[in-house]
TORLOPA-456629 format. One record per residue (C-alpha): residue number from 1; z, x, y; residue in one letter. Coordinates in steps of 0.02 Angstrom, whole numbers, plus 50000, padded with zeros to 5 digits. Layout:
// TORLOPA-456629
PT  NUM  Z  X  Y  A
...
This chain:
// TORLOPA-456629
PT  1  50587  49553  49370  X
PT  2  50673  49656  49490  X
PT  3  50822  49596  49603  X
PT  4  50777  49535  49770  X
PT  5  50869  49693  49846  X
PT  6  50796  49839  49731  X
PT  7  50662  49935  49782  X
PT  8  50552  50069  49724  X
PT  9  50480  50224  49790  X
PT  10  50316  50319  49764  X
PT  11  50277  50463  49858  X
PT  12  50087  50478  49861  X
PT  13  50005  50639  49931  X
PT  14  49844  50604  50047  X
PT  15  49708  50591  49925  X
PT  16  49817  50491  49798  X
PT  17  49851  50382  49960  X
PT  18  49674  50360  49981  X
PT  19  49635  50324  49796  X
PT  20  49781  50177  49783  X
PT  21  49701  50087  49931  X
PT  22  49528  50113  49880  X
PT  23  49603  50024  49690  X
PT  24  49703  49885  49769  X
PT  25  49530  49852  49889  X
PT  26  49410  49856  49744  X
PT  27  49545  49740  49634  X
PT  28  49559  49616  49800  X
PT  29  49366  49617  49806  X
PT  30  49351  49580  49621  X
PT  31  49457  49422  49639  X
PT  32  49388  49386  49774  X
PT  33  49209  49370  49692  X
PT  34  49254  49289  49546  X
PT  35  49371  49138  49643  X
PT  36  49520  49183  49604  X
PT  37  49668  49194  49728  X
PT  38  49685  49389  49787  X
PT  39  49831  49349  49905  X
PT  40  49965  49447  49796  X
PT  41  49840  49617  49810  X
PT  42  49803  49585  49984  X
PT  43  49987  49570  50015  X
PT  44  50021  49745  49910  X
PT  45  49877  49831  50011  X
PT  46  49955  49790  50183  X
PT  47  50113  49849  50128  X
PT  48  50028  50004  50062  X
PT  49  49948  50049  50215  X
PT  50  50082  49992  50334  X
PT  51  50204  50110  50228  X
PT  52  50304  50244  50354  X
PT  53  50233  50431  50331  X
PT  54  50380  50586  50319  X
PT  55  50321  50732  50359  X
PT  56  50465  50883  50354  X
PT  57  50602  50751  50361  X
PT  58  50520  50643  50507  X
PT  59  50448  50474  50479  X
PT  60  50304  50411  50585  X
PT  61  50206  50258  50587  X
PT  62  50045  50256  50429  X
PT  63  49952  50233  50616  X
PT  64  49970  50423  50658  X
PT  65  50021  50358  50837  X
PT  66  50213  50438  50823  X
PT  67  50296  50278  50828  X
């Protein structure tokens, strides 16, 4: 497991954006039908999609709304 202090990167272009949130919603839906607890994949999908966007250098909010 990693340290509480290391982190990881992935830099995802738009459509592989789309396709890891589309996963992580179909995975959260599949525990979801079968009982089982999908908090861990719910958590990972908000952080997903609440994940800054760079674009030339700049970061703005996922939100597009130039926070």
């Amino acid at each position: 497991m990693m340290e509480n202090n290391e982190r990881k990167v992935v830099e995802l272009d738009d459509y592989e954006y789309h396709v890891m949130i589309e996963a992580l919603a179909d995975r959260r839906n599949d525990l979801i039908e079968t009982n089982r607890e999908p908090e861990d994949v719910s958590d990972l999908l908000l952080k997903v999609i609440d994940a800054p966007v760079i674009i030339r250098g700049r970061v703005k909010s996922s939100a597009g709304d130039g926070r």
